[in-house]
LOGUMAR-321519 format. One line per 4 residues: their letters; for each residue z, x, y of C-alpha. Coordinates in Angstrom, 1 decimal, padded with zeros to 4 digits. Layout:
N
A = Z,X,Y | ...;
***
This chain:
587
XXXX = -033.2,043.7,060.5 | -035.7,045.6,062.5 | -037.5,048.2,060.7 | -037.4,047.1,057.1;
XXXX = -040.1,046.5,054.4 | -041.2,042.9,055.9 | -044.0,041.8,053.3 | -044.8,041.1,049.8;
XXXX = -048.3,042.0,049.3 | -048.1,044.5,046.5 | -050.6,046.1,047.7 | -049.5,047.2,051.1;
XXXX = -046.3,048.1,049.6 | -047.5,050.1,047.1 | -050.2,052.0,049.5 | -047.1,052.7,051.9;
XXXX = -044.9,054.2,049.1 | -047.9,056.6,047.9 | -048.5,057.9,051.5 | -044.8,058.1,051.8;
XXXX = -044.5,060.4,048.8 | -047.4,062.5,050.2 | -046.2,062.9,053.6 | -042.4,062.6,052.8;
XXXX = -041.1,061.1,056.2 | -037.3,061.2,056.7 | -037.9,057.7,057.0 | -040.2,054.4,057.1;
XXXX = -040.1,052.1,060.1 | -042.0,048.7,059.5 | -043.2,047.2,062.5 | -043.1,043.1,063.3;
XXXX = -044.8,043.6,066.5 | -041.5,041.5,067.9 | -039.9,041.7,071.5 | -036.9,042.9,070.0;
XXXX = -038.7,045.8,068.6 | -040.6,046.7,071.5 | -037.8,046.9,073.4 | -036.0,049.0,070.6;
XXXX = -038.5,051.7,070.3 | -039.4,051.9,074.2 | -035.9,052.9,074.1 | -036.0,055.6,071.0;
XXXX = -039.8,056.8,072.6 | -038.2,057.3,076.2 | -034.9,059.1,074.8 | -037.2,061.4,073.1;
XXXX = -039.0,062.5,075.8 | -042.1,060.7,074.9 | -042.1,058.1,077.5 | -041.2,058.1,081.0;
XXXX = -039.7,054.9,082.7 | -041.6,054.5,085.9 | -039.9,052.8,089.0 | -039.4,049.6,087.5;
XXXX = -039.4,047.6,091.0 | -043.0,048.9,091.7 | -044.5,048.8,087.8 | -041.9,046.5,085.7;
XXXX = -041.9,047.2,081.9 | -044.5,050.2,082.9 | -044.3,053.7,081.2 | -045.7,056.8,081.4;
XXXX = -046.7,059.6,078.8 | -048.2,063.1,079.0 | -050.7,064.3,075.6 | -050.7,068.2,074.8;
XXXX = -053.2,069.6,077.0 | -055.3,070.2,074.3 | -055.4,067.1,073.0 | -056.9,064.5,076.1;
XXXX = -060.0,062.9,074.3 | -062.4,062.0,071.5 | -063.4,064.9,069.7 | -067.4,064.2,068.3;
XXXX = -066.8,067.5,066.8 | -064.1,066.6,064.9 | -065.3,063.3,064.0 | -066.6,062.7,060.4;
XXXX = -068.2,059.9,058.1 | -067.6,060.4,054.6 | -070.3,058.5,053.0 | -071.7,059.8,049.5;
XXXX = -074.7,061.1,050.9 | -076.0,062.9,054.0 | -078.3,060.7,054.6 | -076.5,057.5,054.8;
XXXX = -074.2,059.0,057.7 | -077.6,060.4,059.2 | -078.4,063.4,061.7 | -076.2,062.0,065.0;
XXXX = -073.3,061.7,062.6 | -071.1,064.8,061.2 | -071.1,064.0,057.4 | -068.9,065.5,054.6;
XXXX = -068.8,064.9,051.0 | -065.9,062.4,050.5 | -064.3,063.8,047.5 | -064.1,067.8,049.6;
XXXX = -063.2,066.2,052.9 | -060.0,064.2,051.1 | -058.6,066.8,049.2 | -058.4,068.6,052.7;
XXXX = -057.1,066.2,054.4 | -053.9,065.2,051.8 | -053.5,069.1,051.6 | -053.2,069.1,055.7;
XXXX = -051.1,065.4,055.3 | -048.6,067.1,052.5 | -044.9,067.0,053.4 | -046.4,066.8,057.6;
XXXX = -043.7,064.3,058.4 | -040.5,066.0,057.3 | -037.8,065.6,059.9 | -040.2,062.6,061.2;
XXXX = -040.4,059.0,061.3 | -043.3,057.1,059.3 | -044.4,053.5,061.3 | -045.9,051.1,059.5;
XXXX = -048.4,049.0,061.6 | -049.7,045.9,060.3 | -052.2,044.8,062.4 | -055.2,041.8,063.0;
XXXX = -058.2,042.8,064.5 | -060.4,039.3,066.2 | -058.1,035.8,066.6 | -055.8,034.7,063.8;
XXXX = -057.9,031.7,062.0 | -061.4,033.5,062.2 | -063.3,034.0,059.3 | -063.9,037.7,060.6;
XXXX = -061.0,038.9,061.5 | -059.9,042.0,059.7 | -056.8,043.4,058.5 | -055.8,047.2,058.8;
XXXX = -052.3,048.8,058.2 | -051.6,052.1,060.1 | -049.3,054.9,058.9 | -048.6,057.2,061.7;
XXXX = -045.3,059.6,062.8 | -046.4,058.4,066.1 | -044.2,056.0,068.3 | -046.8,056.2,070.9;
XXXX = -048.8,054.8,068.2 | -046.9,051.8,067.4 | -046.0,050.9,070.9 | -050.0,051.4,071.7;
XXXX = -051.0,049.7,068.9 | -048.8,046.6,070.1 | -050.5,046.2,072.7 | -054.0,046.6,071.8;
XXXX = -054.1,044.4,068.5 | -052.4,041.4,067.0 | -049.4,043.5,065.4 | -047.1,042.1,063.4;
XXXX = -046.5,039.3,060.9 | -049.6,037.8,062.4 | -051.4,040.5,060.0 | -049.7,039.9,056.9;
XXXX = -050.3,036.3,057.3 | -053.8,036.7,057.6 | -054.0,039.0,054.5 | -052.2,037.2,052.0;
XXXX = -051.9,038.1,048.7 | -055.8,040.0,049.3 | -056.2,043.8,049.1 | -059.3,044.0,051.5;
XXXX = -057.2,045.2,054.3 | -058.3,049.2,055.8 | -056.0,051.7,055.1 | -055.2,054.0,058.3;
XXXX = -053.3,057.5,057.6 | -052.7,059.1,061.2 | -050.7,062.5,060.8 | -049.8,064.4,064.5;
XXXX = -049.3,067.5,062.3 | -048.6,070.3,065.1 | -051.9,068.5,067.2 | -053.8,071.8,066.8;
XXXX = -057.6,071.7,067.4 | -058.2,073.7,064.3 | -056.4,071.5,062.2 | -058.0,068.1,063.6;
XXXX = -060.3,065.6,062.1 | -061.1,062.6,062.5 | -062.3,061.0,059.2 | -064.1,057.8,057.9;
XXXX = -064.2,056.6,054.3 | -066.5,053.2,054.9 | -067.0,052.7,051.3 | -063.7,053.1,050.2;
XXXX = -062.2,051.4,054.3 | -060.2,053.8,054.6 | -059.7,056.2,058.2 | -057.6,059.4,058.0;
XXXX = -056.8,061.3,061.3 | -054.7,064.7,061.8 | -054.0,067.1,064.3 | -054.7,064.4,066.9;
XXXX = -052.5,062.7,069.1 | -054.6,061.1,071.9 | -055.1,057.3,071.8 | -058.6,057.1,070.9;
XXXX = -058.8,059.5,068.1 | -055.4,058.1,066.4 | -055.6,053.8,067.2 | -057.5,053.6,064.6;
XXXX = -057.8,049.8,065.2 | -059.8,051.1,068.2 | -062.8,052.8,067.8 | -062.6,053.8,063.8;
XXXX = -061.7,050.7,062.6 | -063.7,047.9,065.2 | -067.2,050.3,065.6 | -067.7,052.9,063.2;
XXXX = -066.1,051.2,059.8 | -067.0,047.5,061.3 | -070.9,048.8,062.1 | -070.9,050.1,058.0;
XXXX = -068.9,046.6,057.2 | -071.3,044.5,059.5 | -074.6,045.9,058.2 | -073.0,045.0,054.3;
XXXX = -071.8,041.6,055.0 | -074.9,040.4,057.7 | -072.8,040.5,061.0 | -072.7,042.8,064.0;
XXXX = -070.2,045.4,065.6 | -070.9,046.6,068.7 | -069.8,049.1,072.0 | -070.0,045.6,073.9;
XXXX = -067.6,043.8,076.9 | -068.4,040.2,076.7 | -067.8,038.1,079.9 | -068.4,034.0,080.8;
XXXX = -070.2,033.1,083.6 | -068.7,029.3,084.6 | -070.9,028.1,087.4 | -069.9,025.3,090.3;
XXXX = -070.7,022.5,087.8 | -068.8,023.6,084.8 | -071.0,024.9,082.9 | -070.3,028.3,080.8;
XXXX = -072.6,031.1,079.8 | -072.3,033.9,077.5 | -073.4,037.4,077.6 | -072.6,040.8,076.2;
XXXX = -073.5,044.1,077.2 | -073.7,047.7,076.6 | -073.3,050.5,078.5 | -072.3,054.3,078.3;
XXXX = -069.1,055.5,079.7 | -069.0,056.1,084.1 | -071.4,053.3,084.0 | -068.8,050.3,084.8;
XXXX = -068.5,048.1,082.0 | -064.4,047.5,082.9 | -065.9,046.3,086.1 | -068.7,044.8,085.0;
XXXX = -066.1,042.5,081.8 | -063.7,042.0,085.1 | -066.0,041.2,088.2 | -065.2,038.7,091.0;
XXXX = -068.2,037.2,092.4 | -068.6,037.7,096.1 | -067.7,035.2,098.7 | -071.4,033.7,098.8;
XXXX = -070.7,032.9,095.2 | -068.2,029.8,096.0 | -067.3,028.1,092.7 | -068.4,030.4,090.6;
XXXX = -065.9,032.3,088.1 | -066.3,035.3,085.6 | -064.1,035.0,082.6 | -063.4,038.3,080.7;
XXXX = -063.7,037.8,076.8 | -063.5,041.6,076.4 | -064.2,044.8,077.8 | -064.9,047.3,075.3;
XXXX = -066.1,046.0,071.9 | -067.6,042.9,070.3 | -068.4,041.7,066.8 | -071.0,038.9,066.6;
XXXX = -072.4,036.7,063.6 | -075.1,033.9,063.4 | -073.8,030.6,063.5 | -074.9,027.6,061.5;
XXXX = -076.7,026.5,064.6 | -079.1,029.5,064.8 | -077.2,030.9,067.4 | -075.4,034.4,067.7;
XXXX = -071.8,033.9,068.2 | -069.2,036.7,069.6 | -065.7,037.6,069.4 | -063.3,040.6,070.6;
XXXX = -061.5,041.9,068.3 | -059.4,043.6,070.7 | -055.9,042.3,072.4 | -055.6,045.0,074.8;
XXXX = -057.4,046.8,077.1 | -057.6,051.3,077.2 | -059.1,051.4,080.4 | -059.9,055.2,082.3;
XXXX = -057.9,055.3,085.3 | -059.7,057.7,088.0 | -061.5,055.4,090.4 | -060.1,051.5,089.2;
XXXX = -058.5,050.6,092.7 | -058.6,047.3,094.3 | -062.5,047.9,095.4 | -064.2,048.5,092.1;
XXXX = -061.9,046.3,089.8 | -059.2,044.1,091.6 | -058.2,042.4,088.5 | -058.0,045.8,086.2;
XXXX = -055.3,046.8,089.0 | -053.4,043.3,088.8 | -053.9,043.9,084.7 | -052.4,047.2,084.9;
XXXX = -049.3,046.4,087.5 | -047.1,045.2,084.4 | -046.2,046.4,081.3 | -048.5,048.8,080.5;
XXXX = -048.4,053.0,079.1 | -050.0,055.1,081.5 | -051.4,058.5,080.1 | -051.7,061.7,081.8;
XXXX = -051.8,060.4,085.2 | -050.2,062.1,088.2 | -046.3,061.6,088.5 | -044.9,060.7,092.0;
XXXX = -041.3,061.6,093.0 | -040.0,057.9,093.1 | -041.8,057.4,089.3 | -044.8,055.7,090.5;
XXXX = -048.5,056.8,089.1 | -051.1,057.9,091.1 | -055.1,058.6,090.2 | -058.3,060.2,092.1;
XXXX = -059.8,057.0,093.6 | -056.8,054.9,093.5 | -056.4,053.1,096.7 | -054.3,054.1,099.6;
XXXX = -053.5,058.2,100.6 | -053.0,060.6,098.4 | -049.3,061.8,097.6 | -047.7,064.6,099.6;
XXXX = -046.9,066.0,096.2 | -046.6,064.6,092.5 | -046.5,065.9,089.2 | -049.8,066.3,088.1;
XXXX = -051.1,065.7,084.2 | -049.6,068.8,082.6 | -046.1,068.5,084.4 | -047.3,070.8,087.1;
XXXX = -046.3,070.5,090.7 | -049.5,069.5,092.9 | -050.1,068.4,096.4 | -053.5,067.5,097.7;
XXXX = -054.6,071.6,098.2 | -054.2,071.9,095.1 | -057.8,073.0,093.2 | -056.9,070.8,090.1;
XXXX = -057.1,067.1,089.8 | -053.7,065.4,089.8 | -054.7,063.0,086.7 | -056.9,064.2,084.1;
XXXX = -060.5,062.6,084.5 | -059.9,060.9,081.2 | -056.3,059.4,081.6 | -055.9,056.0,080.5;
XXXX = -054.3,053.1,080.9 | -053.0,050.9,078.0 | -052.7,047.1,079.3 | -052.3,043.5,077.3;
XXXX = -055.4,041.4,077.7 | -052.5,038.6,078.8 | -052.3,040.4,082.1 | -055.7,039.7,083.2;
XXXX = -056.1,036.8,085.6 | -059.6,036.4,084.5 | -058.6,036.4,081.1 | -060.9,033.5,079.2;
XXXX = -059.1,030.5,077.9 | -061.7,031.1,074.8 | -060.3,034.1,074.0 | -058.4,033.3,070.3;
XXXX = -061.1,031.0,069.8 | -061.2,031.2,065.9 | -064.6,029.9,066.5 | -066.2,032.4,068.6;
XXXX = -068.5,032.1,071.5 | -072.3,032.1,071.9 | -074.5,034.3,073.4 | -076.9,034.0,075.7;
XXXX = -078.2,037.5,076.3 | -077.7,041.3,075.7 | -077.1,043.6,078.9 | -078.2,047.2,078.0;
XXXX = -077.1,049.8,080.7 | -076.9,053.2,081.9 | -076.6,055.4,084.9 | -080.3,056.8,087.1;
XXXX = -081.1,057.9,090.1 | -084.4,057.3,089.6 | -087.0,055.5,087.2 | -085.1,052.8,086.1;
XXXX = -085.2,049.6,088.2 | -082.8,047.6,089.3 | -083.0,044.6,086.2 | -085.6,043.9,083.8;
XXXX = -085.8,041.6,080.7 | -087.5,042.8,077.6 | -090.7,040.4,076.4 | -089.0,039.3,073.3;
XXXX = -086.4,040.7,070.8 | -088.0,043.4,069.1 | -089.2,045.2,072.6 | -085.3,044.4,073.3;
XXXX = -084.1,046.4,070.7 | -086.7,049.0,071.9 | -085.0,049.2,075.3 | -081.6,049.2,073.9;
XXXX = -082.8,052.2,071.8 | -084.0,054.1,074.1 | -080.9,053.4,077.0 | -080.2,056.8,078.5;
XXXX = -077.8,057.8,081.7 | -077.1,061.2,083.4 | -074.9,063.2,083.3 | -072.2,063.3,085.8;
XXXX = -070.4,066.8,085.5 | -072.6,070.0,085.7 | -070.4,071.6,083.3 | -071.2,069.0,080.4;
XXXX = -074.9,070.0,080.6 | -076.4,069.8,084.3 | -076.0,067.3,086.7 | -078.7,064.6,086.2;
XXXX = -080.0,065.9,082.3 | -080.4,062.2,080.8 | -078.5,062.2,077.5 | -079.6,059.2,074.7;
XXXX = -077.2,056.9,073.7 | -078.3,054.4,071.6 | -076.7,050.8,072.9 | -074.5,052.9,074.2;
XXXX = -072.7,053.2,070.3 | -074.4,057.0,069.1 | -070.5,058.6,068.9 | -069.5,055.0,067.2;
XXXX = -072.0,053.9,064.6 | -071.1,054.8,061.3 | -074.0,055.3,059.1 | -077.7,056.5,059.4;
XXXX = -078.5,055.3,063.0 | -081.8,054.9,061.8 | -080.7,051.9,059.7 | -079.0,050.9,062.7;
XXXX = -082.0,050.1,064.4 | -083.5,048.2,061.2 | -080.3,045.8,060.9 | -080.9,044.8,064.4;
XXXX = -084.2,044.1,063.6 | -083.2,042.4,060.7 | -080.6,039.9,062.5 | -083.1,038.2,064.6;
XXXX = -084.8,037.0,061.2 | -081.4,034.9,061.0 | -081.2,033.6,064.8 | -083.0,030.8,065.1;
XXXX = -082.3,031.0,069.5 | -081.8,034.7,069.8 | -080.2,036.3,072.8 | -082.3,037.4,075.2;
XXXX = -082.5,041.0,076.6 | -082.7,042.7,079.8 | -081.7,046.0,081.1 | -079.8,047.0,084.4;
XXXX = -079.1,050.0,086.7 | -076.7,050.1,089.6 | -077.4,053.4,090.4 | -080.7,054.4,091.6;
XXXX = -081.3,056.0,094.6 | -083.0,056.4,097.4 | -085.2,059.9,098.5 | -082.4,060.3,100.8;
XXXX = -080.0,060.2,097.8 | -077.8,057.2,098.9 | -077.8,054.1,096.4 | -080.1,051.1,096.9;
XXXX = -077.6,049.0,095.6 | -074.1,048.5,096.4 | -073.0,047.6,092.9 | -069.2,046.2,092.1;
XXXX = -068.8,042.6,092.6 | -071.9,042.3,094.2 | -073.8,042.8,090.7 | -072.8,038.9,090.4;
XXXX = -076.2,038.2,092.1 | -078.5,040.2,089.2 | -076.0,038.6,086.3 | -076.9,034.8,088.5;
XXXX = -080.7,035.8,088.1 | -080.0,036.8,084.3 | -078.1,033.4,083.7 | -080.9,031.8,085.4;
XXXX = -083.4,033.1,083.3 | -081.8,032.7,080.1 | -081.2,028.8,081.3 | -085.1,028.5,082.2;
XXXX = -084.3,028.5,085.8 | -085.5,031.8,087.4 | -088.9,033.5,088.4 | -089.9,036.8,086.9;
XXXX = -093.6,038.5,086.6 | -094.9,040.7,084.2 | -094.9,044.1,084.4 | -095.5,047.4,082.3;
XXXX = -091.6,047.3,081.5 | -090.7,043.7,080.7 | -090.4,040.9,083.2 | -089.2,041.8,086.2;
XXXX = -087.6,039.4,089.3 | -089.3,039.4,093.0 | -087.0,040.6,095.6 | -086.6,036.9,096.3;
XXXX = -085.9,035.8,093.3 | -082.3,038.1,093.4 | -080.3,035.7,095.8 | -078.8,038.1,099.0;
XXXX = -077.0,035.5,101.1 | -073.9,037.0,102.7 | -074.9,040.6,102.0 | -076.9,042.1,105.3;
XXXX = -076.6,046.0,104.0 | -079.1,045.0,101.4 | -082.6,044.4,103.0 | -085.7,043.0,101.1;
XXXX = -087.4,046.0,101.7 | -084.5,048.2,099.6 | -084.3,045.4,097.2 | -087.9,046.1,096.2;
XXXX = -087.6,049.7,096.4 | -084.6,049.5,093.8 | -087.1,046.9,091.7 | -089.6,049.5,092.0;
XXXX = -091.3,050.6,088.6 | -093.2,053.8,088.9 | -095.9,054.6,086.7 | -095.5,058.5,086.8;
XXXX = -092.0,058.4,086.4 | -092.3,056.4,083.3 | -094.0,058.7,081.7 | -091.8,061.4,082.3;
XXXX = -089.7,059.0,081.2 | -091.5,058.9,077.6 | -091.9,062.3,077.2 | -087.9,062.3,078.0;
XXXX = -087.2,060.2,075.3 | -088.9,062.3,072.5 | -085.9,064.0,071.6 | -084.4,061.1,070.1;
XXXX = -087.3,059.7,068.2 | -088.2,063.3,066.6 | -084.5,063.6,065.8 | -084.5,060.4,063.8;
XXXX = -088.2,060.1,063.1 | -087.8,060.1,059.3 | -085.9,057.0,059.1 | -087.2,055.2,062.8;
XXXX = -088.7,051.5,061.8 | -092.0,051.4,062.6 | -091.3,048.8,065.1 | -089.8,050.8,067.5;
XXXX = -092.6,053.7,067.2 | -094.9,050.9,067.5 | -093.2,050.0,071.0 | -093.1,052.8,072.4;
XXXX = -096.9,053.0,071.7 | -097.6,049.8,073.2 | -095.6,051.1,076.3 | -097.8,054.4,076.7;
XXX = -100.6,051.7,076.3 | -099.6,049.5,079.5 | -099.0,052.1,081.8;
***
């Protein structure tokens, strides 16, 4: 019978039956992560207004949900690691003392789900069968929750089986309360695995599979146990012959990693195939054979929907045309969805995000520049075959990113691992928005995980360099950046699919196949060592202009990157000091 207590693990039962004696729900729905029961509380979430059917003939089994207004994102503000001391969480992390911060938060989680429903959501995080696959159980009065959270991880019995009898499963409290900013945090217990959230009700503060579970408690988990979880997509690259290579990379938001995890090679590129792994996170170990192996933990995809369209990610769009929650998009007449940048003309007039009417004079946006899209990794057509390989897959090379007009060229590769961990470091992109700070004011983000690490960031950087002393073949790392410009201020290169031709070069040169020479940065290819067949808008001369490394820009560039070293200077290894010495030195 759906919704009844559906394991024996004494544990999990006797966690539930505390937080339900806290919170005192009117009652306690355990989830199977079955068809039945999707289609059950679909039903309950659309008769209580929290899900919209769309036009089923356009977007079959597709739905659509609107988040307070206040209440459309991560809040970094809000967002704390409770770790005995301040220095463990470090200065990019809001810290608070563990034993304060949870007396707050069951104060704030006290009777909060009277006249509500608790949902109990066992859940696997990585393939069944794999040695690092974790176990969380969420508590939430949330059906979006559940339903979300069926779609993004392996819910269900497939949890409890992998648990067993253990106890070493992270225990998720999620409480909407009245979703009032005042009254919301976001908070992280990594010695004790435990993640508390209230006041929130937006997917990325309350899956706490997503980011609290897979980044900032897996990061604290994977530094302890000698493994790695990071802000990574990880994509196969299958060439005409067969054979499969690995990479992952990292880089900050606007800067097109769904793209990048979901690319179609251009026509030129007969034969070849990219195979999405994942798109947002990866957690990687050394194998026995001295290689770095990688998994998603993931089994869904929560993708930002202003500008995917057929251009910049066809197979996101065929991922997204089935079964999948749409959040605070615009609202057409006949119950379709529609999105700044989504292909084809603008509505006469839709609902916009807040429920308001809007047309295309309108001043506001129709979808809120952070809706999302929640879509099962089964719907992508590029979906890899390896993708509940209990065994992982290895990896060839590390793809750090970010988005500049200027300085950064096109691709480089770093001289060996420790410079790589240097460049990932120091990755940067610009802002996009003048309102978040100025329109092209570089912001630092760490491989592209600052708002997701959760300890001292500083001993971030020292278990990276630690993990290469256990990788016998190491990836290899480069660096990349669609974006740079010309003095003219149009874009050298025209990015999207056609970034198959820097990822063939990368491929190549982590199979011994390509040319590169050395400069200040790293090695770096020739414009003719970047194959341009079939692509006439790209000339050799703006090839080498986006290839272009300029001395005087790099060291604005340095002097740019202070903030972050000063910020963390007390615990920086002296490697990555020492590197950024070495690069002052060559140019």
């Amino acid at each position: 019978m759906l919704g009844q207590c559906n394991t024996n693990n004494p544990a999990v039962v006797m966690w539930v039956k505390e937080m339900a004696e806290l919170c005192q729900p009117d009652r306690v729905y355990w989830c199977d992560g079955s068809l039945a029961e999707k289609e059950f509380l679909t039903e309950e979430a659309v008769k209580q207004g929290v899900l919209v059917k769309l036009n089923q003939e356009k977007l079959p089994g597709c739905y659509y949900h609107r988040s307070n207004p206040n209440d459309v994102a991560r809040v970094e503000q809000c967002t704390y690691i409770c770790t005995d001391t301040q220095d463990e969480a470090g200065p990019t992390n809001n810290w608070a003392p563990p034993k304060e911060m949870k007396e707050k938060l069951v104060s704030l989680a006290r009777d909060s789900m009277r006249g509500r429903t608790m949902y109990v959501v066992p859940y696997l995080m990585g393939p069944p069968g794999s040695s690092l696959s974790k176990v969380g159980v969420e508590l939430s009065d949330s059906i979006y929750v559940a339903l979300n959270m069926r779609i993004m991880t392996r819910m269900g019995q497939v949890a409890y089986d992998h648990l067993g009898a253990r106890e070493d499963f992270n225990r998720g409290l999620h409480c909407m309360l009245d979703v009032n900013p005042e009254r919301r945090y976001i908070c992280h217990f990594p010695r004790e695995n435990l993640i508390i959230s209230v006041g929130s009700a937006y997917g990325g503060n309350v899956l706490l599979g997503k980011k609290c579970l897979a980044l900032r408690i897996g990061s604290y988990l994977g530094r302890q146990e000698g493994w790695m979880a990071e802000h990574m997509l990880i994509l196969g690259v299958e060439s005409p012959t067969g054979e499969t290579t690995y990479v992952a990379a990292a880089f900050p938001s606007a800067c097109g990693k769904t793209n990048f995890a979901m690319m179609i090679p251009p026509a030129h590129f007969k034969g070849w195939k990219i195979w999405t792994i994942g798109d947002d996170i990866a957690w990687m170990k050394p194998g026995a054979d001295g290689r770095l192996y990688a998994i998603n933990p993931e089994a869904g995809y929560f993708g930002v929907a202003p500008g995917t369209n057929y251009k910049s990610n066809p197979n996101a769009m065929r991922t997204i045309a089935r079964d999948t929650i749409y959040t605070n998009v615009g609202l057409t007449p006949d119950l379709d969805v529609w999105w700044e940048g989504k292909d084809g003309e603008s509505p006469a007039q839709c609902l916009d995000w807040q429920g308001k009417a809007w047309t295309p004079a309108s001043k506001e946006k129709a979808a809120h520049p952070n809706s999302r899209f929640t879509a099962p990794m089964q719907n992508n057509p590029a979906l890899s075959p390896a993708v509940d390989d209990p065994h992982w897959v290895p990896i060839s090379a590390f793809i750090f990113g970010g988005r500049r007009a200027t300085t950064m060229p096109l691709v480089f590769q770093a001289f060996d691992w420790i410079h790589g961990v240097f460049v990932g470091a120091t990755v940067g992109s610009e802002m996009t928005a003048a309102a978040v700070g100025g329109v092209g004011q570089v912001r630092r983000d760490p491989m592209a995980m600052l708002p997701f690490c959760g300890y001292n960031m500083g001993d971030y950087f020292r278990h990276w360099l630690r993990m290469r002393k256990r990788l016998k073949y190491p990836p290899l790392i480069f660096h990349v950046n669609w974006f740079r410009k010309d003095a003219a201020g149009h874009f050298l290169w025209p990015g999207f699919g056609e970034n198959m031709r820097v990822l063939k070069w990368i491929i190549d040169r982590c199979r011994g196949r390509a040319n590169a020479h050395e400069t200040p940065l790293g090695w770096v290819p020739s414009p003719a060592d970047i194959d341009l067949g079939g692509l006439p808008e790209v000339s050799q001369e703006q090839l080498e202009k986006a290839l272009t490394i300029d001395a005087e820009e790099w060291r604005r560039e340095l002097l740019l990157q202070e903030e972050l070293f000063v910020k963390l200077y007390a615990y920086l290894p002296k490697e990555l000091i020492f590197q950024r010495e070495l690069l002052m030195a060559r140019l």
